[in-house]
C-alpha beads as a LAMMPS data file, in Angstrom:
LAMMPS data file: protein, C-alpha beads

370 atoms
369 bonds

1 atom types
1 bond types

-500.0 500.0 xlo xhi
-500.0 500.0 ylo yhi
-500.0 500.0 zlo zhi

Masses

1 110.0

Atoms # bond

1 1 1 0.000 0.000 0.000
2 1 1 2.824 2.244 0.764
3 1 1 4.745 1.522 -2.193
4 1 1 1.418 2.263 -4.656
5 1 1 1.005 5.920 -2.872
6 1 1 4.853 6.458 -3.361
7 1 1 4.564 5.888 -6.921
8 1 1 0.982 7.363 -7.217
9 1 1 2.428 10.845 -5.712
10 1 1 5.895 10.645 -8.377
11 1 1 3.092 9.959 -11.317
12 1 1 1.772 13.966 -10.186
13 1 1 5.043 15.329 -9.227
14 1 1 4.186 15.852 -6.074
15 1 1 7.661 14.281 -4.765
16 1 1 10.777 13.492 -6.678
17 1 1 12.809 10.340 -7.171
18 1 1 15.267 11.241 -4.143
19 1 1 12.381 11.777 -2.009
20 1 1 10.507 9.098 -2.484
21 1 1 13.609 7.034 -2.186
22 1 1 13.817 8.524 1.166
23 1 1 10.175 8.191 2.417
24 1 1 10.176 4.327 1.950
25 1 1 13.466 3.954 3.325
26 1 1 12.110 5.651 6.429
27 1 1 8.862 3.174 6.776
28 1 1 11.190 0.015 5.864
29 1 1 13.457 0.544 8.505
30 1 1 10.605 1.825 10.977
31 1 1 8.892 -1.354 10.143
32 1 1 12.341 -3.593 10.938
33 1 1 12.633 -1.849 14.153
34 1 1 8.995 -2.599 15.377
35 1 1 8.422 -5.573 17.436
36 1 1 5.260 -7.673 17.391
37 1 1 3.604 -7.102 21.477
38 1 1 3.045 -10.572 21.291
39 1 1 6.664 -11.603 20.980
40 1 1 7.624 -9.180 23.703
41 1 1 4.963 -10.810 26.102
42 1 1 5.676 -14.801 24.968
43 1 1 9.569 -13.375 26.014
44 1 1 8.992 -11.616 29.087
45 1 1 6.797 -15.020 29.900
46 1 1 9.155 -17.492 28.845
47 1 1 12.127 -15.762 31.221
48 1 1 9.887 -15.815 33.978
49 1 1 8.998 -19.468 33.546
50 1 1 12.205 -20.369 32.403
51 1 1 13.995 -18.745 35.831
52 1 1 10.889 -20.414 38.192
53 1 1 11.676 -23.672 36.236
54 1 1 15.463 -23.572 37.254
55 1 1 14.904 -22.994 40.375
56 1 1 12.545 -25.880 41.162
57 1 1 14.822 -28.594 39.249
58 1 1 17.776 -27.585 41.736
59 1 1 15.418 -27.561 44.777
60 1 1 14.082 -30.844 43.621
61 1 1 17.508 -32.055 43.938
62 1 1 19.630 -29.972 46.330
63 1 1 19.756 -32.284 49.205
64 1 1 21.481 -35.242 47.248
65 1 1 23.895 -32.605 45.872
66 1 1 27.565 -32.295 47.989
67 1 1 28.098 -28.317 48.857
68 1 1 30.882 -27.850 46.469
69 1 1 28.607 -29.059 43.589
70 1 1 25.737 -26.991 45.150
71 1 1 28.094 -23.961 45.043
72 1 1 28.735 -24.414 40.835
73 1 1 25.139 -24.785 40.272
74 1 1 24.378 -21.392 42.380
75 1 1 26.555 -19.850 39.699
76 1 1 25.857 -21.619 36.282
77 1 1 22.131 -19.995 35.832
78 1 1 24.032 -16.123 36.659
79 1 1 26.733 -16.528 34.501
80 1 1 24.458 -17.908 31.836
81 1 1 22.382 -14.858 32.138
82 1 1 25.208 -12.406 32.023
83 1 1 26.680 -14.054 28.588
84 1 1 23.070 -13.519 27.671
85 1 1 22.713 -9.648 28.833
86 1 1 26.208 -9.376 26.629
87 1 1 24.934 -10.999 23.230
88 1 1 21.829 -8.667 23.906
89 1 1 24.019 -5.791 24.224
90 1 1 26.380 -6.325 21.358
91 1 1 23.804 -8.002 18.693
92 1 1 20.299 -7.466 19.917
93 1 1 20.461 -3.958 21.682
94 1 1 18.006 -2.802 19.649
95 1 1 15.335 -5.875 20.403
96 1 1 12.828 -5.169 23.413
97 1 1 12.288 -8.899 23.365
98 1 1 15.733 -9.718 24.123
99 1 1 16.530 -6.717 26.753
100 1 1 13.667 -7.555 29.024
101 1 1 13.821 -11.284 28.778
102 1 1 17.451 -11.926 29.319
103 1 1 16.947 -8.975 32.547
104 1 1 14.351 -11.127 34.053
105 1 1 16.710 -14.045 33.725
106 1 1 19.527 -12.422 35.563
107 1 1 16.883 -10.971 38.146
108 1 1 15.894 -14.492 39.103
109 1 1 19.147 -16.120 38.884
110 1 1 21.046 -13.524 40.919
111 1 1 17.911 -13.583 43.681
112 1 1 17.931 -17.721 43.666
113 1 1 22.353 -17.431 43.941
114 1 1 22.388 -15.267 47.352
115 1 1 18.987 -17.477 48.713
116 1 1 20.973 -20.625 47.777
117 1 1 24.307 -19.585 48.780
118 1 1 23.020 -18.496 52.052
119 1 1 21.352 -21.567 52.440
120 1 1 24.309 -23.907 51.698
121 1 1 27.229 -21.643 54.042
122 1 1 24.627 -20.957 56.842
123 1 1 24.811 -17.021 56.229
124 1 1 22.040 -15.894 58.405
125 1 1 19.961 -12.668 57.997
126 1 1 16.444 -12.036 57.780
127 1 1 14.352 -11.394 54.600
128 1 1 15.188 -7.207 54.748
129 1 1 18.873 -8.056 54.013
130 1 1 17.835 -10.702 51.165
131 1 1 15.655 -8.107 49.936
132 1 1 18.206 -4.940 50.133
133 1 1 21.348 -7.295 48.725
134 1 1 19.087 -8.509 46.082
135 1 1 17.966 -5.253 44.658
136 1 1 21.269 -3.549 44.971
137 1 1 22.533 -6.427 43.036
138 1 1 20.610 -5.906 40.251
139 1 1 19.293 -1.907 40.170
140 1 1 22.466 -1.580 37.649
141 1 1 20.520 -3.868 35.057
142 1 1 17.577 -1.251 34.755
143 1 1 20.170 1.304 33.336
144 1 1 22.780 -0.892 31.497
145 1 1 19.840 -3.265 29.909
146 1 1 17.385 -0.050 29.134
147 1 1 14.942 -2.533 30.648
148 1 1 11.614 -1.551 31.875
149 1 1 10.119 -4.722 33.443
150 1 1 13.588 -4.565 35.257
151 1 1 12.337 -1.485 36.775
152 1 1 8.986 -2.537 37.865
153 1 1 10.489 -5.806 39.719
154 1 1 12.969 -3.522 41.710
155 1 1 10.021 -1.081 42.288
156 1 1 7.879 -4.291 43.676
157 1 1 10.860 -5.222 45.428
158 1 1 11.556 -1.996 47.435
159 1 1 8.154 -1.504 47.964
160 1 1 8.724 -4.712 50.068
161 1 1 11.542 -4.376 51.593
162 1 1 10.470 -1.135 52.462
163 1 1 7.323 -2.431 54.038
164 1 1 9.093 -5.621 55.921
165 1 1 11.655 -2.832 57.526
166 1 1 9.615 0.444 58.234
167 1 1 6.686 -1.145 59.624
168 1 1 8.821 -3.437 61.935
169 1 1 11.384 -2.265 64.359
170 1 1 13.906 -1.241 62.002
171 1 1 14.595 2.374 62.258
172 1 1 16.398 2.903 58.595
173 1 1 13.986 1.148 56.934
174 1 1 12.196 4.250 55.773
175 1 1 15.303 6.300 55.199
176 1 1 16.484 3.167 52.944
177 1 1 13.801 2.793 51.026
178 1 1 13.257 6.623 49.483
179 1 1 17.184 6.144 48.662
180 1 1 16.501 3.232 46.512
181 1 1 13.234 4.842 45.276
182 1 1 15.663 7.876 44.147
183 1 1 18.253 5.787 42.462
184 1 1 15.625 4.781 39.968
185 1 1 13.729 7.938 39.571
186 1 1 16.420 8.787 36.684
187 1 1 14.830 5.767 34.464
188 1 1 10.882 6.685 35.628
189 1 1 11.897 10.102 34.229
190 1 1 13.969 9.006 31.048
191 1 1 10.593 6.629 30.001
192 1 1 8.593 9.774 30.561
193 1 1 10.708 11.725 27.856
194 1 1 11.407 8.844 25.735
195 1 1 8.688 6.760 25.457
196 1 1 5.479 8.818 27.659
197 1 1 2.508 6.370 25.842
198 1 1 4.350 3.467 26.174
199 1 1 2.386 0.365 28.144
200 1 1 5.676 0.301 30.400
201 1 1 5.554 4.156 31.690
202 1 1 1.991 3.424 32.364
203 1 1 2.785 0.784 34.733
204 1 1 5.495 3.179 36.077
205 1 1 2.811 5.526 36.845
206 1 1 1.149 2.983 39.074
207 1 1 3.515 1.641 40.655
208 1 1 5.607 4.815 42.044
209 1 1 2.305 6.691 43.693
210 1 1 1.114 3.408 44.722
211 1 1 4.741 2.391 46.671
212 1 1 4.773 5.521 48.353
213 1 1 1.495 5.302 49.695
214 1 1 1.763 2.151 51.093
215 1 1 4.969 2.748 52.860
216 1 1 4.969 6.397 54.223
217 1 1 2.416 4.786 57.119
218 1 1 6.295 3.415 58.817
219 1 1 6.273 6.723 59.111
220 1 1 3.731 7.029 62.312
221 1 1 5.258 6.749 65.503
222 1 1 3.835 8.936 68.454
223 1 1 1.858 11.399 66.507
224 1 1 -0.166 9.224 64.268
225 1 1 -2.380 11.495 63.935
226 1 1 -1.114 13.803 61.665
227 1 1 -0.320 10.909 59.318
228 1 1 -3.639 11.687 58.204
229 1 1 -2.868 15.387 56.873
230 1 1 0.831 13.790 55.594
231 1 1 -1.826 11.635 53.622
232 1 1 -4.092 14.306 52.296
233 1 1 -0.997 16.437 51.374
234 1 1 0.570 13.748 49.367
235 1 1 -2.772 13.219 47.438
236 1 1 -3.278 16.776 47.525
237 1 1 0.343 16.306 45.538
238 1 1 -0.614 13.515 43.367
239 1 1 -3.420 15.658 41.994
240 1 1 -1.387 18.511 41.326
241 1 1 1.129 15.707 39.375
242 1 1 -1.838 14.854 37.380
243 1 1 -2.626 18.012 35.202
244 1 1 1.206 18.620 34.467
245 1 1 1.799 18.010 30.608
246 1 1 3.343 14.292 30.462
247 1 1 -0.158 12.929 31.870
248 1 1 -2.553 15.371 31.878
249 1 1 -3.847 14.466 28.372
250 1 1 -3.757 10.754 28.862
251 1 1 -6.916 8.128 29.625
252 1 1 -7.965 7.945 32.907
253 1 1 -6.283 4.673 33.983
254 1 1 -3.393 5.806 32.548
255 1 1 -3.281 9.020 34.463
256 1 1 -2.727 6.889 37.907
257 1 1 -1.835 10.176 40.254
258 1 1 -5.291 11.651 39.660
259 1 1 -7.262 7.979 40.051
260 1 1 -5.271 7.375 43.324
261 1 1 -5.039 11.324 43.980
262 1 1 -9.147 11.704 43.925
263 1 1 -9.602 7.554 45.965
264 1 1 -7.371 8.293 48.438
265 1 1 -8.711 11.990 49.270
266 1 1 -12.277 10.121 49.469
267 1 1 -11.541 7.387 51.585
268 1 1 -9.879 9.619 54.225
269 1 1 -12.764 12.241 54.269
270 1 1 -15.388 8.634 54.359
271 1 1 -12.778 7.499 57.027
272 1 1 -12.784 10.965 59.435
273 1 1 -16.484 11.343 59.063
274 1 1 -17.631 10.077 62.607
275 1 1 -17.373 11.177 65.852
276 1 1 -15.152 8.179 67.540
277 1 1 -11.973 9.932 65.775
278 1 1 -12.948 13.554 66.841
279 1 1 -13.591 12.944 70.515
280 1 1 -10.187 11.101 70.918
281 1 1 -9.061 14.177 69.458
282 1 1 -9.914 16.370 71.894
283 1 1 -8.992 13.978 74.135
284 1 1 -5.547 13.485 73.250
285 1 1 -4.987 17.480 72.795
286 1 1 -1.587 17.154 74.482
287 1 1 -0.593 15.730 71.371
288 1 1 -0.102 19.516 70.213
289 1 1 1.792 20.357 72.724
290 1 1 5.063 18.256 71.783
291 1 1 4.423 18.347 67.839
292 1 1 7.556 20.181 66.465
293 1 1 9.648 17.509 67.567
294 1 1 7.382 14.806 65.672
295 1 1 8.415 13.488 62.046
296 1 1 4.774 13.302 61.397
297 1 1 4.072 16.858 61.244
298 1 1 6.967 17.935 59.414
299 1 1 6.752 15.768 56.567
300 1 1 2.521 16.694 57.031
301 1 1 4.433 20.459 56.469
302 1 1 6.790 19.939 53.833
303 1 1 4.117 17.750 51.720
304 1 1 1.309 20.525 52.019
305 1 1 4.170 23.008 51.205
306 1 1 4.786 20.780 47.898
307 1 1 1.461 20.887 47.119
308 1 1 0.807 24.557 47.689
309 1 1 3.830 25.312 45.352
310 1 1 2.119 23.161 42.338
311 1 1 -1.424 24.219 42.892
312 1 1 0.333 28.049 42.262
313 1 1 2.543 26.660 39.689
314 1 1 -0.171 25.158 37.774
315 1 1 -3.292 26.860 38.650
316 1 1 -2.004 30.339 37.209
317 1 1 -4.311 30.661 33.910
318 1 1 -7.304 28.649 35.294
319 1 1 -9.925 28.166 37.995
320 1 1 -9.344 26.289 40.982
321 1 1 -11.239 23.161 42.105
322 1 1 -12.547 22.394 45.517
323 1 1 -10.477 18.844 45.123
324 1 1 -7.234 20.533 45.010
325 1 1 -7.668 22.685 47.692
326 1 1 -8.904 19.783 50.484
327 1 1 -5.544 19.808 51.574
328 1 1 -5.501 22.935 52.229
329 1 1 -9.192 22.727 54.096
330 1 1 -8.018 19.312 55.879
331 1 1 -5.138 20.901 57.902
332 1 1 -7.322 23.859 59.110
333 1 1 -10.375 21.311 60.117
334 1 1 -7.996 18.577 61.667
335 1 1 -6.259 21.912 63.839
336 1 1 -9.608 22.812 64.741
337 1 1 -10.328 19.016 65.610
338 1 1 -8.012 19.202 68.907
339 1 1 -10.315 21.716 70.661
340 1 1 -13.928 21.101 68.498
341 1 1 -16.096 18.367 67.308
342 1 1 -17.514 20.919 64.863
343 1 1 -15.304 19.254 62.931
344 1 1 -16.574 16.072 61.964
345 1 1 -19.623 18.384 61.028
346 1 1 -17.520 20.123 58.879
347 1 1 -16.114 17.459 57.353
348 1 1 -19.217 15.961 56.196
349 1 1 -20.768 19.331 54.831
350 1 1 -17.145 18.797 52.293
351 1 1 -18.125 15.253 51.462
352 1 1 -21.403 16.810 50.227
353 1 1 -20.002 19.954 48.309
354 1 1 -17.914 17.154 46.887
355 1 1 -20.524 15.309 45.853
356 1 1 -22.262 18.286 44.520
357 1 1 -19.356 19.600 42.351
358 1 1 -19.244 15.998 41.103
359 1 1 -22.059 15.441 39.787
360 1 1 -22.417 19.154 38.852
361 1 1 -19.092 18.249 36.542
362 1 1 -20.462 15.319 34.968
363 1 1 -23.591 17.105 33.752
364 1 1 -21.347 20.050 32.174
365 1 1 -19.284 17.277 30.338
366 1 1 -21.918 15.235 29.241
367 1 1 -23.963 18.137 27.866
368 1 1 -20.464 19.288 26.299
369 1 1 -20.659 15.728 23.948
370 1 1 -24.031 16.027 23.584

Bonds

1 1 1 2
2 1 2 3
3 1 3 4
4 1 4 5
5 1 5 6
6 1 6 7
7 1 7 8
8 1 8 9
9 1 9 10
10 1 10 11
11 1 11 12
12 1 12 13
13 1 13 14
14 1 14 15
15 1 15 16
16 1 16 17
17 1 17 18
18 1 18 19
19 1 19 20
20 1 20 21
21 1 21 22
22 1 22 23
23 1 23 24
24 1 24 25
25 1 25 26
26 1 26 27
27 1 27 28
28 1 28 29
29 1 29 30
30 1 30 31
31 1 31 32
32 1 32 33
33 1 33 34
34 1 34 35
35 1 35 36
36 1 36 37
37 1 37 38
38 1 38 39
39 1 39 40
40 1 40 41
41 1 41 42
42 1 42 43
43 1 43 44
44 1 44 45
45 1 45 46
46 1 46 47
47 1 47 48
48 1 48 49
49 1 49 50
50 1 50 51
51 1 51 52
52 1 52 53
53 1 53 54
54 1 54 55
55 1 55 56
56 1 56 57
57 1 57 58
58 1 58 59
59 1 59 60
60 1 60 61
61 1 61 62
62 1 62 63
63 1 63 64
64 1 64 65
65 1 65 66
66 1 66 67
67 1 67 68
68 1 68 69
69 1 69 70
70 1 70 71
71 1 71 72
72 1 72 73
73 1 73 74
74 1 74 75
75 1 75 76
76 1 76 77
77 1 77 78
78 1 78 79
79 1 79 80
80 1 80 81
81 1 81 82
82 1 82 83
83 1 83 84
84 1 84 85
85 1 85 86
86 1 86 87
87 1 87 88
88 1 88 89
89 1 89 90
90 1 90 91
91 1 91 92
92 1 92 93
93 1 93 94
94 1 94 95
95 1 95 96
96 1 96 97
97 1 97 98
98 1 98 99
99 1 99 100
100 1 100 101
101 1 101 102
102 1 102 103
103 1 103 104
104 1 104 105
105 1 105 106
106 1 106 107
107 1 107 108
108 1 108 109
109 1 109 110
110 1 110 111
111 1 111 112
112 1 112 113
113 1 113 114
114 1 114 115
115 1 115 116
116 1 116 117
117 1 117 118
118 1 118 119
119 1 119 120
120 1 120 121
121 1 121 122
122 1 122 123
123 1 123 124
124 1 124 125
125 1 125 126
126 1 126 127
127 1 127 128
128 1 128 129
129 1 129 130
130 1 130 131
131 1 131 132
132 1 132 133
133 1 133 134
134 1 134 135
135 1 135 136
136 1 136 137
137 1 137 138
138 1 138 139
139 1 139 140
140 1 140 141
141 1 141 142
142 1 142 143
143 1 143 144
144 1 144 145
145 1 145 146
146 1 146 147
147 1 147 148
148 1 148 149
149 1 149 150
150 1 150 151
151 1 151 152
152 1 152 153
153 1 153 154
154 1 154 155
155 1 155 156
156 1 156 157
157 1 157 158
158 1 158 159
159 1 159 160
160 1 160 161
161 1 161 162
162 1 162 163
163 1 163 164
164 1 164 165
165 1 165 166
166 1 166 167
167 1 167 168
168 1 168 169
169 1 169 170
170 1 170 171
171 1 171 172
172 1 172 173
173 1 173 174
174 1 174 175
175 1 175 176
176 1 176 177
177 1 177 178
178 1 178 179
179 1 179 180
180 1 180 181
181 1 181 182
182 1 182 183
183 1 183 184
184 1 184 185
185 1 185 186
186 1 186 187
187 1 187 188
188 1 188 189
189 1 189 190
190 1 190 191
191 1 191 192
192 1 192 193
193 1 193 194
194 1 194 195
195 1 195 196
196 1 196 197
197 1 197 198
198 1 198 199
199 1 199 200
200 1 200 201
201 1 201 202
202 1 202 203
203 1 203 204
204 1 204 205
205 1 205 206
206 1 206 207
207 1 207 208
208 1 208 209
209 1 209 210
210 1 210 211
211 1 211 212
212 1 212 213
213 1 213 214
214 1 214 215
215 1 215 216
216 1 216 217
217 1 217 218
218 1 218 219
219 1 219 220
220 1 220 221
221 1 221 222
222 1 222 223
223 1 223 224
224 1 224 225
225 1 225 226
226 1 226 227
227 1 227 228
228 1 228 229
229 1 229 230
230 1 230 231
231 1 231 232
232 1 232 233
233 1 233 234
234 1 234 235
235 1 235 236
236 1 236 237
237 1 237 238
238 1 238 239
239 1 239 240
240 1 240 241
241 1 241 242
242 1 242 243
243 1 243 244
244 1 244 245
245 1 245 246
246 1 246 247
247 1 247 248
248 1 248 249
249 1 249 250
250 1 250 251
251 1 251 252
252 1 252 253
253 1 253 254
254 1 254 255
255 1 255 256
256 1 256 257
257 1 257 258
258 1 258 259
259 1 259 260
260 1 260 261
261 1 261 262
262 1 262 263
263 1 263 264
264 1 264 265
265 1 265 266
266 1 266 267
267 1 267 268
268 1 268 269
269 1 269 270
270 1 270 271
271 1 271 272
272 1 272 273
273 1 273 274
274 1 274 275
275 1 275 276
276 1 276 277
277 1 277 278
278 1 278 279
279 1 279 280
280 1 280 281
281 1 281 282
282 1 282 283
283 1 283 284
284 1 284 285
285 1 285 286
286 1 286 287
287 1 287 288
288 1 288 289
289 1 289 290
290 1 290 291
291 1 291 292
292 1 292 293
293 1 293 294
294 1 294 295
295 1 295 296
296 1 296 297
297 1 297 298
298 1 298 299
299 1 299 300
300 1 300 301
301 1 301 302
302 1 302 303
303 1 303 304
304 1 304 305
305 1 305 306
306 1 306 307
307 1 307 308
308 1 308 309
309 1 309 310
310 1 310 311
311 1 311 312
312 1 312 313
313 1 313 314
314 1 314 315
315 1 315 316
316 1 316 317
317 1 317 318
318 1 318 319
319 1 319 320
320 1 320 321
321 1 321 322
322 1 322 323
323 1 323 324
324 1 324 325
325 1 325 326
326 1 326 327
327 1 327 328
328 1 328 329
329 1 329 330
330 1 330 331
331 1 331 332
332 1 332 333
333 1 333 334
334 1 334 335
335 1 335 336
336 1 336 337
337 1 337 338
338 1 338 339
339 1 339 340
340 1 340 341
341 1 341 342
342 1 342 343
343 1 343 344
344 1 344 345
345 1 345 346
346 1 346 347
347 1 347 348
348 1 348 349
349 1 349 350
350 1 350 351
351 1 351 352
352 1 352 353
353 1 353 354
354 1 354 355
355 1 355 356
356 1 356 357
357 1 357 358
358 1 358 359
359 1 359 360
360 1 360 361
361 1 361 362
362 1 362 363
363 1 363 364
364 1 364 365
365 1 365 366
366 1 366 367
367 1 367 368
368 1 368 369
369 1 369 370
């Protein structure tokens, strides 16, 4: 088809010989560099069972194995891997197939080596240090492989290491985990400039807001309460992430900061919207007294300070919404909570101007398409 429109615009002179030379050159190597989904998700597939499956035929037979044996086999399925991520890199760099599926591989086979080898020398530790040596191990192969579903396992992974430490005793857990969340930043934000529709940098979207979420709670030690603000202020932030440029125009599962910016906002006003909270509130109104020394309330601070900055930033040329300003509401209403249950009244009156401007929205869009 492209070849009859060439010629069909030389027959009217529209283009020249050179030109046309030039235009189907373009497609023909466009078309060599695409890659059928399919064989991207059979590879990505295959790696994964192909790691799983290595792992069970050496568990199947690791006790009738001597250690020294045990020790070879440990390193077989990572070296295999790594001659793997080298052919990629010198003959397949271009292929997506090939740069994800030989990353999984060396994923698996480096977090089976130190589970193995820990196993067979007695190395004791807990799962935190599996989890931390396993993802330092491999956070290089995002960046050196260009690999994206690279990048999602290490997210899952500090997500859960993150989780195991902060919400137990450990007291770096926290501190540990935004590190490693920063140190792969760099490749969330090259996706966004390179490749901002691609299927991967939608799952990126996803899976950053979502990690966060679930592990700033190890946060909350002995002013829990303002956790709740920290929360509202970091959704209050999502939102304002949601109508910059690189999402702002995309679907609405694709635009993940506004889905979990507008759920989370909702399920803490739905949560704070009876009276047991408020009355411990004024109970507990000591719990002003000492709150400058409290982690809680300065990263409740510095997050409503972030989101401040982008509702100004990005709020400039056009009207602001009642959503984007809860944050700002929630902090004056939980205040007034220490010395008022006119708050929870308050807070209810908000769910229903929420509702309100809702539905009020909806109508103005629909009639809009209609």
């Amino acid at each position: 088809m492209l070849q009859k429109d060439i010629e069909e615009l030389l027959h009217k002179d529209i283009i020249d010989e050179k030109t046309a030379e030039k235009i189907y050159n373009y497609y023909r190597h466009k078309k060599s560099n695409s890659e059928n989904p399919l064989f991207i998700v059979f590879g990505i597939l295959g790696a994964i069972l192909v790691g799983l499956g290595i792992i069970l035929i050496i568990a199947h037979n690791w006790d009738h194995l001597s250690r020294l044996v045990k020790t070879v086999i440990v390193f077989i399925p990572m070296a295999i891997s790594q001659i793997l991520c080298g052919y990629t890199l010198i003959k397949k760099r271009e292929s997506l197939t090939w740069r994800e599926s030989t990353s999984i591989l060396l994923i698996f086979a480096v977090g089976a080596g130190i589970s193995l080898i820990s196993q067979i020398y007695h190395i004791q530790g807990d799962m935190g240090a599996f989890l931390l040596s396993w993802i330092l191990l491999v956070l290089p192969v995002v960046y050196v492989m260009n690999s994206s579903i690279a990048s999602l396992l290490l997210i899952t992974g500090i997500s859960a290491y993150g989780a195991y430490t902060g919400y137990s005793s450990s007291e770096n857990g926290l501190l540990y985990f935004g590190l490693l969340m920063m140190a792969v930043l760099p490749y969330y934000i090259y996706k966004i400039s390179t490749a901002q529709n691609s299927l991967f940098t939608l799952f990126h979207h996803w899976f950053i807001p979502l990690s966060i979420v679930i592990n700033m709670g190890a946060l909350a030690k002995s002013h829990e309460e303002w956790m709740f603000v920290a929360y509202m202020s970091l959704f209050g932030v999502y939102l304002q992430i949601s109508s910059l440029a690189f999402i702002k125009e995309q679907h609405w599962f694709a635009n993940a900061y506004k889905v979990v910016g507008y759920t989370g906002t909702l399920i803490i006003l739905m949560g704070l919207s009876f009276q047991g909270f408020w009355k411990g509130m004024i109970n507990e109104n000591n719990l002003l007294q000492n709150v400058f020394g409290s982690p809680e309330f300065w990263l409740s601070l510095i997050l409503s300070s972030i989101a401040l900055a982008l509702l100004l930033k990005n709020n400039q040329h056009k009207k602001v919404t009642i959503f984007e300003v809860i944050f700002i509401l929630f902090f004056i209403l939980f205040v007034l909570g220490f010395y008022s249950q006119i708050s929870v009244y308050l807070i209810n009156i908000l769910i229903l101007t929420l509702g309100i401007f809702t539905i009020t929205q909806s109508l103005q869009k629909t009639t809009l398409v209609n």
